[in-house]
MILOVEX-9874 format. One line per 10 residues: number of its first residue (from 1); their letters; for each residue x, y, z of N, C-alpha, C. Coordinates in steps of 0.02 Angstrom, whole numbers, plus 50000, padded with zeros to 5 digits. Layout:
N
NUM = A = X Y Z X Y Z X Y Z | ...
END
This chain:
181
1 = XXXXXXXXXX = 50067 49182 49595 50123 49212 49561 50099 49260 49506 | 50039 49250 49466 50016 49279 49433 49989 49347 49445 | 49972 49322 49490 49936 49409 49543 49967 49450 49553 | 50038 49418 49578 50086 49469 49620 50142 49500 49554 | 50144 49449 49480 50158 49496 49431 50121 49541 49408 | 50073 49532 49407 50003 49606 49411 50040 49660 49449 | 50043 49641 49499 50035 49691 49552 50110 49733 49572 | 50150 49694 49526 50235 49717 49542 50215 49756 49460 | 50173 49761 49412 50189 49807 49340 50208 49873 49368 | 50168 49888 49435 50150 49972 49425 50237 49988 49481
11 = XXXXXXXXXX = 50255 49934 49504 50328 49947 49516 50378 49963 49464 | 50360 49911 49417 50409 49911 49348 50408 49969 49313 | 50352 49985 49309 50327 50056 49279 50356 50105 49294 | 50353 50096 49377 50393 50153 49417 50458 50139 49393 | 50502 50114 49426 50557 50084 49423 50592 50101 49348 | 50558 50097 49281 50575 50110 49233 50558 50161 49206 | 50536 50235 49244 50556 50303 49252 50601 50329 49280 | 50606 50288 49365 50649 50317 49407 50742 50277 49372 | 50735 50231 49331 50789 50229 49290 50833 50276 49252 | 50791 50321 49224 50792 50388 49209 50832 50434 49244
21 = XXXXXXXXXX = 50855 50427 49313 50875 50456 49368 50949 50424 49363 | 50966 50347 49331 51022 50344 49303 51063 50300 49356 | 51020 50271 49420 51033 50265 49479 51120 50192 49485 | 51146 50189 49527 51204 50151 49516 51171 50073 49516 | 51191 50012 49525 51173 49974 49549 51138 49954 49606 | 51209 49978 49664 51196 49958 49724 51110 50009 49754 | 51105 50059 49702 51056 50086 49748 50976 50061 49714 | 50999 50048 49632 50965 50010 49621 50912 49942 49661 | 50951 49921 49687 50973 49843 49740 50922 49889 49783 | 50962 49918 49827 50913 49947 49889 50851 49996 49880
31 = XXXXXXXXXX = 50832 50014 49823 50759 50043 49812 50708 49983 49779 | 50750 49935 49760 50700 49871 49734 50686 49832 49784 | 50717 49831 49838 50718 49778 49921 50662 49819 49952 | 50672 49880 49956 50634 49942 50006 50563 49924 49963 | 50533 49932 49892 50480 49911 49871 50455 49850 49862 | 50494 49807 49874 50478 49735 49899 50458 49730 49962 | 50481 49763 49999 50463 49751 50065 50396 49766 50079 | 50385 49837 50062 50309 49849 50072 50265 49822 50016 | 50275 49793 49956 50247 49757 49923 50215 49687 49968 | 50275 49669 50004 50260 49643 50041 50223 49606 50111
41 = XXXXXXXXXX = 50236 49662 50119 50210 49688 50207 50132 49705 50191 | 50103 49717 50143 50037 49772 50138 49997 49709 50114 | 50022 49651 50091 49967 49579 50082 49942 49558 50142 | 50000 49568 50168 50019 49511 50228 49971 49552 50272 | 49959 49633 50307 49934 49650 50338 49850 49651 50302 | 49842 49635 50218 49777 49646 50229 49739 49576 50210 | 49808 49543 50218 49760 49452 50223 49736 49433 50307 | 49786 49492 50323 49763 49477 50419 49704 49495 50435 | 49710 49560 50409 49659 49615 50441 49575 49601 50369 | 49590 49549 50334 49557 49565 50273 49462 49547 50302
51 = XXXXXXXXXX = 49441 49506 50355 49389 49528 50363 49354 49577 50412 | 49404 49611 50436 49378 49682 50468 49380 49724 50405 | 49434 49729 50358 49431 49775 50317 49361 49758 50270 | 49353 49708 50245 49286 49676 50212 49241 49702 50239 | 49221 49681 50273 49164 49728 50311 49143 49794 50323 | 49200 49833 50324 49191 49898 50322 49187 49923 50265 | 49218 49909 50188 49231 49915 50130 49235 49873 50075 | 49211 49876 50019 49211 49831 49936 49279 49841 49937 | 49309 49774 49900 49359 49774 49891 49385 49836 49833 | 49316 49832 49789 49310 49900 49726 49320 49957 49755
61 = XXXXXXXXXX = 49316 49964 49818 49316 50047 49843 49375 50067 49879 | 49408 49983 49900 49474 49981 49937 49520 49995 49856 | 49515 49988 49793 49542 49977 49726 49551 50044 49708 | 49484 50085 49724 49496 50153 49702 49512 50190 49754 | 49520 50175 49811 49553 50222 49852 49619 50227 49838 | 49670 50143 49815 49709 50130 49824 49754 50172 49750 | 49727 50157 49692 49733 50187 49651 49741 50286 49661 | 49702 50303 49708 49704 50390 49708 49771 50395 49756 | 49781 50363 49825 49832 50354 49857 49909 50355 49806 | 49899 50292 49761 49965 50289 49700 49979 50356 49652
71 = XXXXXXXXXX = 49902 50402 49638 49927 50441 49584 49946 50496 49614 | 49912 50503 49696 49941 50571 49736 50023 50562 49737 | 50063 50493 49741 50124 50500 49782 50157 50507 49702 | 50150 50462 49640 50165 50461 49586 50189 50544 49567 | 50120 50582 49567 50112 50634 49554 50152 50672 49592 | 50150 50708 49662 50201 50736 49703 50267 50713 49706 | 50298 50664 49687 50349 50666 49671 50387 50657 49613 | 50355 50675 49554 50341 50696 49494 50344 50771 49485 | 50319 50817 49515 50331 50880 49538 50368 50890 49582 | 50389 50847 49639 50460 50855 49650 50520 50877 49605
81 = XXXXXXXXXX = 50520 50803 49588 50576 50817 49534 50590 50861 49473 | 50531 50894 49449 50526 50952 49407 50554 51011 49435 | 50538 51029 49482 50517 51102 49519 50612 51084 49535 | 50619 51042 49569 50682 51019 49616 50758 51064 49511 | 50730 51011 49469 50770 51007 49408 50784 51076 49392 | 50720 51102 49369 50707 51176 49372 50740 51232 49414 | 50756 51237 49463 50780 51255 49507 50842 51263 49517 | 50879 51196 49498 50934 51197 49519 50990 51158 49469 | 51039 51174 49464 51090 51146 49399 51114 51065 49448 | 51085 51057 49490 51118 50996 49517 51066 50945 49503
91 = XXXXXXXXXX = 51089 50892 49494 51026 50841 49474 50994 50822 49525 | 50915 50821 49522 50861 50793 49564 50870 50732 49582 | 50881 50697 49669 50863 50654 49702 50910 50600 49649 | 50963 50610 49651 51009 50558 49600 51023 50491 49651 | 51020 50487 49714 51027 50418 49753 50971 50395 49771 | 50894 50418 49748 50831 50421 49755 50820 50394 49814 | 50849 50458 49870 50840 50441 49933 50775 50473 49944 | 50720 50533 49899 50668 50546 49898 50615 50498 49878 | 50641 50430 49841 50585 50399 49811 50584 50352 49846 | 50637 50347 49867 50624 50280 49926 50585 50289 49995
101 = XXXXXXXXXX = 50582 50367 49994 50528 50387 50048 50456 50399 50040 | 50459 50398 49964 50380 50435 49953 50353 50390 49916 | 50392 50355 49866 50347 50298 49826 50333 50235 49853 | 50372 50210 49908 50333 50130 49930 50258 50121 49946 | 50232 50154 49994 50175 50153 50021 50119 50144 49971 | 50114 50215 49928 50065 50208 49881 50087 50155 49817 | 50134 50145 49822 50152 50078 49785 50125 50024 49776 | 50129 49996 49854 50103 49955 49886 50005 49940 49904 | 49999 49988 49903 49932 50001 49934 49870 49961 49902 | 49890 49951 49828 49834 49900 49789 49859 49848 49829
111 = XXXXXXXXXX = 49909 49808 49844 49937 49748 49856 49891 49723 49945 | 49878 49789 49981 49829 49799 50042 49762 49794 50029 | 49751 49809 49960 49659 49771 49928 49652 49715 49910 | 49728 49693 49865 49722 49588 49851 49733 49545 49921 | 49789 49573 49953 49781 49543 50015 49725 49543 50050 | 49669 49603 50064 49621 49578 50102 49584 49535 50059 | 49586 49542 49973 49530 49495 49953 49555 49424 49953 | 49618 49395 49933 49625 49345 49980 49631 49333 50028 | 49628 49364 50084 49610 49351 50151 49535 49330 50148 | 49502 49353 50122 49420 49338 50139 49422 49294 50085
121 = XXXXXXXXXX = 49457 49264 50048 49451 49204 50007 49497 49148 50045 | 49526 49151 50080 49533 49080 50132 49613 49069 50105 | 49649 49101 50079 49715 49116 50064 49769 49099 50138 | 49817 49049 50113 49885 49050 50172 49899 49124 50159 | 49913 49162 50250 49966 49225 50225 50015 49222 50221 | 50039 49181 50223 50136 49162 50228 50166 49126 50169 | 50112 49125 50104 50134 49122 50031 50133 49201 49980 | 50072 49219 49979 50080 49277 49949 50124 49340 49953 | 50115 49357 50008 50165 49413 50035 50225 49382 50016 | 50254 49327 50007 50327 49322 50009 50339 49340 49929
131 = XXXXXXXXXX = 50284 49302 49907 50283 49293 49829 50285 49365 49784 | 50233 49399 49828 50219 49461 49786 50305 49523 49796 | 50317 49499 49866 50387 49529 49881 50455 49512 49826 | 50469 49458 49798 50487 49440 49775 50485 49463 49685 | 50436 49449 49677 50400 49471 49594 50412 49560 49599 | 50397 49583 49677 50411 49646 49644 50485 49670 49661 | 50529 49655 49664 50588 49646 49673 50649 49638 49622 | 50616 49592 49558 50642 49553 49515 50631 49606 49472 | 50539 49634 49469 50517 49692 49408 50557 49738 49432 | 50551 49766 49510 50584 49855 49514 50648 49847 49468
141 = XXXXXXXXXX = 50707 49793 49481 50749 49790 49471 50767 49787 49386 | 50741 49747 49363 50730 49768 49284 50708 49836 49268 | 50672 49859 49280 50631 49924 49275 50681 49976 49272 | 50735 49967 49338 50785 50045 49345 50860 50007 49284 | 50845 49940 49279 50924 49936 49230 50876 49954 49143 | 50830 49931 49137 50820 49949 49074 50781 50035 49063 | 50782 50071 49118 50750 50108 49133 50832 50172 49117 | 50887 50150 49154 50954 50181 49163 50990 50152 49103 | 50974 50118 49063 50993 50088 48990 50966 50143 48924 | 50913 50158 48944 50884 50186 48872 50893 50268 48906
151 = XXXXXXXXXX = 50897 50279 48967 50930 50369 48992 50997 50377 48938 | 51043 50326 48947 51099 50332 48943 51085 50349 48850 | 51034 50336 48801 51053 50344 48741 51027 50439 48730 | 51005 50471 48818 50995 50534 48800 51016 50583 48833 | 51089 50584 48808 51151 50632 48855 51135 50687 48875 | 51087 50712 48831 51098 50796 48818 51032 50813 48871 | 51011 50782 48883 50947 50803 48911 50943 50795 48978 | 50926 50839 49040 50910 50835 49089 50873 50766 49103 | 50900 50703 49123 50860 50667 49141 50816 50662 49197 | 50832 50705 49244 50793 50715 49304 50734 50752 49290
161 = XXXXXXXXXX = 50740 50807 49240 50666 50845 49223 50652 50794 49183 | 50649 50752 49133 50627 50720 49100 50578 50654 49130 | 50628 50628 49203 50613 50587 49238 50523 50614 49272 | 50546 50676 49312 50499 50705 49320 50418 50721 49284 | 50436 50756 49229 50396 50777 49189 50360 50678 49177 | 50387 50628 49145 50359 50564 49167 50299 50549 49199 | 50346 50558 49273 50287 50557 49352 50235 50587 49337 | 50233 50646 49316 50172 50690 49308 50139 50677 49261 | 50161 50650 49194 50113 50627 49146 50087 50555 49173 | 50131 50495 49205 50087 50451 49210 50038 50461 49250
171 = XXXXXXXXXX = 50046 50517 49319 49994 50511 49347 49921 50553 49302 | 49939 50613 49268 49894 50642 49229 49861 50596 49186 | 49882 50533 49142 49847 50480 49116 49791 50441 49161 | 49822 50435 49224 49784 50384 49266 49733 50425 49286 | 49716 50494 49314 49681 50541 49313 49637 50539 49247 | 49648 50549 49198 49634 50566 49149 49588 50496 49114 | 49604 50437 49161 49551 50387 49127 49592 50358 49075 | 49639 50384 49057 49678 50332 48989 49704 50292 49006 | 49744 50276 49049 49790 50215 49100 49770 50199 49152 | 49767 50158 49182 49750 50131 49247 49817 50096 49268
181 = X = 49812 50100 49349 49855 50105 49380 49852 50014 49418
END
């Protein structure tokens, strides 16, 4: 349980930018299920697959791949939403039917390096994956209400460029060696 709150922060993180976006409930609900799922799914496939993947790769190298994977999608859709704001007087991806396409995967993708390392540590797969699905489910979901809580105290401001501009600084931190992902 501990792990998989680790591993749901960089959801929350997300989640409490893409709040920013101001999102309703219900879609709230379905972008926190959609990153649960592959939160999910990406243990489970690398507790399966975790000593073919072992073998071919350090879990350290599966960590930093997984990490460059998160700051590419972080990042591009971070400049999405700028360029998108910029552009146009209509607000950027407001049912974040773009983030639900672009942010799970690299979301997920550290969660495909703990899974193989408990896989090669002798781990049930039919506890973690549920667990980590779950934990990140509970964070996304906090993340977009306290995330769409503190938008709301800044009327005046494009929250979608703001949202944006975000994406691009967290990923520029994680780049940049100040944050880790």
């Amino acid at each position: 349980m501990t792990l998989g709150f680790g591993l749901g922060m960089d959801n929350f993180r997300t989640s409490l930018v893409l709040g920013g976006l101001k999102p309703s409930w219900r879609t709230s609900v379905k972008t926190s299920a959609i990153f649960a799922f592959w939160d999910g799914m990406a243990p489970l496939v690398g507790m399966l697959g975790g000593g073919y993947l072992g073998s071919r790769m350090s879990t350290t190298g599966m960590a930093d791949a997984a990490e460059a994977i998160a700051v590419a999608g972080l990042g591009g859709y971070g400049l999405f939403l700028t360029i998108r704001a910029l552009r146009s007087p209509d607000h950027a991806d407001m049912d974040m039917k773009t983030a639900r396409r672009w942010l799970p995967v690299p979301l997920a993708i550290d969660n495909l390096a703990a899974g193989a390392a408990l896989g090669l540590a002798g781990f049930s797969p039919w506890i973690a994956p549920f667990l980590f699905a779950f934990t990140t489910f509970v964070l996304s979901l906090a993340g977009h209400q306290i995330g769409r809580t503190i938008a709301n105290f800044i009327p005046r401001i494009r929250t979608d460029l703001l949202t944006g501009i975000a994406f691009l600084l967290m990923a520029g931190l994680v780049v940049a060696g100040v944050a880790d992902f």
